[in-house]
N, CA, C and O of each residue as an XYZ file, in Angstrom:
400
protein
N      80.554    101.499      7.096
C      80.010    101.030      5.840
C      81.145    100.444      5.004
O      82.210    101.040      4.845
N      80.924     99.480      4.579
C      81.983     98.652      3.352
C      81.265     98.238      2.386
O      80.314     97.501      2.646
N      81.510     98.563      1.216
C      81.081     98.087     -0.151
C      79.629     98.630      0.044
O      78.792     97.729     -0.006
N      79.220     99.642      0.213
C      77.575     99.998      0.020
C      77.054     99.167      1.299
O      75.834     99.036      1.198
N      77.539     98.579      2.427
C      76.606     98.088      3.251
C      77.028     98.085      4.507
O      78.004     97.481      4.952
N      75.816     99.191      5.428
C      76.227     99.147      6.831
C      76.647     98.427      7.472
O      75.757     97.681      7.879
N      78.158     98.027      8.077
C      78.583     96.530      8.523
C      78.502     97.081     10.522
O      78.344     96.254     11.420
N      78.633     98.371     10.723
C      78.004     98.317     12.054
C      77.512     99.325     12.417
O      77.702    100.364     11.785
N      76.543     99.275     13.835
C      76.143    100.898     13.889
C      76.148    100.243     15.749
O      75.929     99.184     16.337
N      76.499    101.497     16.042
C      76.662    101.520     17.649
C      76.530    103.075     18.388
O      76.424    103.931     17.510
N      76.512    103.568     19.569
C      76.865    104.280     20.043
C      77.895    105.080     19.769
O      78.683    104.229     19.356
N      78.552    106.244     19.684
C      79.457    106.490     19.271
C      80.591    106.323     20.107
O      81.749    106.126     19.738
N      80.118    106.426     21.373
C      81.888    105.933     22.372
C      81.710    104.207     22.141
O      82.593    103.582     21.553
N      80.586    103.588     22.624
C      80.741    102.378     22.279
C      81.708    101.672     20.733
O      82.598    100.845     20.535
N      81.260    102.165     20.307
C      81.809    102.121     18.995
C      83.572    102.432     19.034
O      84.379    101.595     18.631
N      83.909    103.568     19.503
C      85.155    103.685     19.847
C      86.096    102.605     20.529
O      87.090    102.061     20.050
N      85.564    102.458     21.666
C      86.373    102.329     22.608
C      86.122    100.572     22.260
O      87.190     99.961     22.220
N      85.075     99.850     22.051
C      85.501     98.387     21.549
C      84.284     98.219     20.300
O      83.062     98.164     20.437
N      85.240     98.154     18.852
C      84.583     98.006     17.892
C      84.439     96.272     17.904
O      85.149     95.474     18.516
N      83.002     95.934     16.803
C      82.485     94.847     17.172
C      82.689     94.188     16.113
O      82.680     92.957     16.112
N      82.989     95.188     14.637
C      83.351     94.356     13.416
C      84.868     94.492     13.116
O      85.621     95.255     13.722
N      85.280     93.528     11.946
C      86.187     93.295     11.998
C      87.078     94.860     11.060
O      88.272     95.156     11.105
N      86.019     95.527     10.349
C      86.482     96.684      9.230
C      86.763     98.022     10.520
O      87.599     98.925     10.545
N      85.741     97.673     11.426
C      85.265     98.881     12.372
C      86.653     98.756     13.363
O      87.240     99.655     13.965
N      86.897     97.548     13.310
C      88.595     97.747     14.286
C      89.466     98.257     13.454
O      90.162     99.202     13.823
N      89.581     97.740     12.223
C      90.945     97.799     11.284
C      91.168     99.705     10.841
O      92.252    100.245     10.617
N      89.735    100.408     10.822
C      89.720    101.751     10.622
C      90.286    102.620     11.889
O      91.088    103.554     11.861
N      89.451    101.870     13.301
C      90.018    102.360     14.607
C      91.114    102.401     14.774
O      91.667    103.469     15.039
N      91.838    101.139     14.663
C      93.312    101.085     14.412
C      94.201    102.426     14.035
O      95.380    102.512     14.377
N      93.759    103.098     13.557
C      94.722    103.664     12.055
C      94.580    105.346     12.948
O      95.044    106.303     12.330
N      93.827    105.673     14.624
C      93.524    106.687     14.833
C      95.143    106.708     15.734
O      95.499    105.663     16.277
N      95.944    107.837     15.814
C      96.926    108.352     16.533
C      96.724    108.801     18.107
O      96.081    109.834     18.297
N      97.083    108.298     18.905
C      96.989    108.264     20.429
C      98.174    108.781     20.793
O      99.049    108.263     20.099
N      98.772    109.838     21.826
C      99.418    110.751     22.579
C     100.071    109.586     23.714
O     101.241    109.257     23.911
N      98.825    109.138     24.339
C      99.238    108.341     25.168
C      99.574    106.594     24.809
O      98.934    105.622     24.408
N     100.989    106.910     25.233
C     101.335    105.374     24.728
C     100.311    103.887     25.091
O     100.126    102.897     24.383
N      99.798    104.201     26.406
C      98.843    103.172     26.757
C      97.334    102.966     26.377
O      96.523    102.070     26.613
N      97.294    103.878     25.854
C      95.862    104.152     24.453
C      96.236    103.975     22.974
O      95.657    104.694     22.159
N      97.238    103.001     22.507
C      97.498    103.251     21.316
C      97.503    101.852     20.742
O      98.479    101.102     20.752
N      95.950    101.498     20.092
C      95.634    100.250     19.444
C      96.964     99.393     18.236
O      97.700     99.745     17.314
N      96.673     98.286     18.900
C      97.858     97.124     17.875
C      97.032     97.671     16.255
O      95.807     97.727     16.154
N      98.062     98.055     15.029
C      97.837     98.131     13.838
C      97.362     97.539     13.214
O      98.197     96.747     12.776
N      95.958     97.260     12.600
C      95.187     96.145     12.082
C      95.837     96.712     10.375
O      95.496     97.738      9.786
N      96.679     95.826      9.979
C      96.669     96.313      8.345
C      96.029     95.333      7.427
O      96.548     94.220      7.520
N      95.012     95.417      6.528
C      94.143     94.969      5.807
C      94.714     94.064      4.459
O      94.835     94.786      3.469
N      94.831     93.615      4.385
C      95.995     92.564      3.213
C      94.878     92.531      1.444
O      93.769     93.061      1.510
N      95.076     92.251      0.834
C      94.085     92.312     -0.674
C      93.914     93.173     -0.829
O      94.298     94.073     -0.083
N      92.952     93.420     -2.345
C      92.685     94.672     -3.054
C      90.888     94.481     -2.670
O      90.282     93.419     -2.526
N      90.282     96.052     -2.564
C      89.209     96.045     -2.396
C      88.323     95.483     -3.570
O      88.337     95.980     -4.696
N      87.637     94.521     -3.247
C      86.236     94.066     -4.161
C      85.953     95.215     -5.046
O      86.582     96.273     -5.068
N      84.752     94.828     -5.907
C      83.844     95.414     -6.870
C      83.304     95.796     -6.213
O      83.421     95.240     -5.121
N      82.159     97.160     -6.267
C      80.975     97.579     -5.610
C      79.882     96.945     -6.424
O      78.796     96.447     -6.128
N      80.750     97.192     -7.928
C      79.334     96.751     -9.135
C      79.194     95.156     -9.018
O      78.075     94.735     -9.312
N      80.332     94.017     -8.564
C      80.438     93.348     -8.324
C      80.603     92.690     -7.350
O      81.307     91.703     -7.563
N      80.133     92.842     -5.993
C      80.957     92.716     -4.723
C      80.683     90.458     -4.326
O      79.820     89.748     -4.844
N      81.236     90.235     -3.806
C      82.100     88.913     -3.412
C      80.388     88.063     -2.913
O      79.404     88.662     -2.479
N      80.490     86.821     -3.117
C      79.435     85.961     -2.410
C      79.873     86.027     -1.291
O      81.073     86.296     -1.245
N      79.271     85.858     -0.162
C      78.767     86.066      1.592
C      79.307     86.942      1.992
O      78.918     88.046      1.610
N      80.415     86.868      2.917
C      80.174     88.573      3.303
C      80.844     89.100      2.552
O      81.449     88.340      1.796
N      81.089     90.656      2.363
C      81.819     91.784      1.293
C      82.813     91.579      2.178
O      83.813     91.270      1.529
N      83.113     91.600      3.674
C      84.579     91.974      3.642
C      85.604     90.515      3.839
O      86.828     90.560      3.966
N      84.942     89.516      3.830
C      85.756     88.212      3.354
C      86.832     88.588      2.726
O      87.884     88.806      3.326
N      86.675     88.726      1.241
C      88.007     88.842      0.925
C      89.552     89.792      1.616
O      90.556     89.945      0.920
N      89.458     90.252      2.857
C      90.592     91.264      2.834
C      89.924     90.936      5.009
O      90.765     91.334      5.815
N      88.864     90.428      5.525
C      89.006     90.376      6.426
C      90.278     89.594      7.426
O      90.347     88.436      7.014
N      90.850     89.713      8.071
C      91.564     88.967      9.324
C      91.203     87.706      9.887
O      91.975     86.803     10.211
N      89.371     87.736     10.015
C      89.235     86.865     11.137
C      88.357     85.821     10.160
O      87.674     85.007     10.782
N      88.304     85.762      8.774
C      87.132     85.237      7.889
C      87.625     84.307      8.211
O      88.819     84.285      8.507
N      86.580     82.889      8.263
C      86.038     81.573      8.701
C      85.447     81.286      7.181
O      85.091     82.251      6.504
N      85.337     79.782      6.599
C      84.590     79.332      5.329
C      83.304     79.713      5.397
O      82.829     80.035      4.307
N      82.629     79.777      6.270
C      81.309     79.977      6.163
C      81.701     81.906      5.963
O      80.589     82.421      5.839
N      82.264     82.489      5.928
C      82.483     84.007      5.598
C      82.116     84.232      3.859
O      81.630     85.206      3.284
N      82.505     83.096      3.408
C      82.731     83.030      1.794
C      81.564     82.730      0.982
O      81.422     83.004     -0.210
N      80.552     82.001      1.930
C      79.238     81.638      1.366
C      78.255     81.874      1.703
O      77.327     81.706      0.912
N      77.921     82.513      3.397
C      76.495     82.984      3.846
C      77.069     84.200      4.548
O      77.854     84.254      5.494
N      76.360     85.363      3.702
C      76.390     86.727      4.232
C      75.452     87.035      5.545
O      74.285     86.643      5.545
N      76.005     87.755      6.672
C      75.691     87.841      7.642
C      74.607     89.101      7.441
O      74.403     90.044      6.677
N      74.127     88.568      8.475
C      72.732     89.877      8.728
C      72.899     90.619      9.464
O      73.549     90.211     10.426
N      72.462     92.091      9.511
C      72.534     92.850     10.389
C      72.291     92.345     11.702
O      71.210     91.769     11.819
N      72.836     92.393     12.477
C      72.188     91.443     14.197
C      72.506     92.340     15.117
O      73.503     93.059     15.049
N      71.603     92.349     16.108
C      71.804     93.431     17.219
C      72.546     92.467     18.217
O      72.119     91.338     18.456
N      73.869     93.071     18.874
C      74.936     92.403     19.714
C      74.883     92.486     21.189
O      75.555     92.019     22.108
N      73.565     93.454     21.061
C      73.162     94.010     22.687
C      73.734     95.380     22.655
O      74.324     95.831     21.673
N      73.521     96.078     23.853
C      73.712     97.511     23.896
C      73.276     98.602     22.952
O      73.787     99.718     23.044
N      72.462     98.366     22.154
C      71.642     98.823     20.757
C      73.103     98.933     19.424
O      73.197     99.764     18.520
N      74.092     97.759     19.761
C      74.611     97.887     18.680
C      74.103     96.959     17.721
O      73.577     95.919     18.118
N      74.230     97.291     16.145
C      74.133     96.375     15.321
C      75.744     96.293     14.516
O      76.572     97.187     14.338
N      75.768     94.901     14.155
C      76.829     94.447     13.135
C      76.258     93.202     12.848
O      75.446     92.454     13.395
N      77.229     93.209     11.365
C      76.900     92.737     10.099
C      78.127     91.829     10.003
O      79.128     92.236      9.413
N      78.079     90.327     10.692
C      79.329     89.759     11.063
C      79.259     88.315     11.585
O      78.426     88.329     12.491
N      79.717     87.160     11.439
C      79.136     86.262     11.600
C      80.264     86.355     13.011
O      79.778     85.828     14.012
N      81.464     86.858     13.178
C      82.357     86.330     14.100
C      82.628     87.832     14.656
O      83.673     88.412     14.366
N      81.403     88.568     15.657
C      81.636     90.075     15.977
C      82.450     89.727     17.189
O      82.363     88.715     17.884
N      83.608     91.198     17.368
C      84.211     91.309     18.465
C      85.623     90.293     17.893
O      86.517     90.160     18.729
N      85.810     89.655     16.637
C      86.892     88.569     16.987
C      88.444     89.444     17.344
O      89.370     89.253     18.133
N      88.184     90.284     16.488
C      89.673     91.230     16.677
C      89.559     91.879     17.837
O      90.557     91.703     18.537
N      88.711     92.585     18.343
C      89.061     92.966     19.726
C      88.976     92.157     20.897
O      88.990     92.761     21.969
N      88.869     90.609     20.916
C      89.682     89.621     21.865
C      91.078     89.737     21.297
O      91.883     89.699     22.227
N      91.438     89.814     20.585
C      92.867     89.379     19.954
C      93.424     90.983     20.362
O      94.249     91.339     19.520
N      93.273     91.666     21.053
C      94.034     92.809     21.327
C      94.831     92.450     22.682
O      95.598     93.272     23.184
């Protein structure tokens, strides 16, 4: 959830093991792994978080996302099912976990 709005819902290993939004990697990121070959590249989040009372035209996490595109800034994405009964809330799902 970001800014009051479910941005994904998945399985819970699914969800783990390859997140589909761009907030859902940047949080994964931040988990501590033992094993050096399980230990995700550091997604660090750049800006200050939005308003809730005010939150941003198109999507909420535009301002502070990685992978935002212009169309991020003006048409908010819809919940969309990605297959596997996941949903995200993302016009560009999965972009950060190609970039791993």
């Amino acid at each position: 959830m970001y800014l009051g709005q479910i941005v994904e819902q998945a399985p819970t290993q699914a969800l783990f093991e390859k997140p589909a939004h761009p907030y859902s990697a940047a949080l994964l990121s931040t988990n501590p792994a033992i094993d050096p070959a399980r230990r995700a590249r550091r997604i660090v989040l750049q800006g200050e978080i939005p308003s809730v009372v005010n939150p941003p035209p198109g999507c909420r996490f535009h301002t502070r996302c990685p992978v935002a595109q212009p169309r991020c800034k003006t048409e908010a994405p819809a919940l969309a099912e990605v297959g596997d009964g996941r949903l995200v809330r993302c016009h560009f799902p999965y972009a950060l976990s190609l970039q791993r």
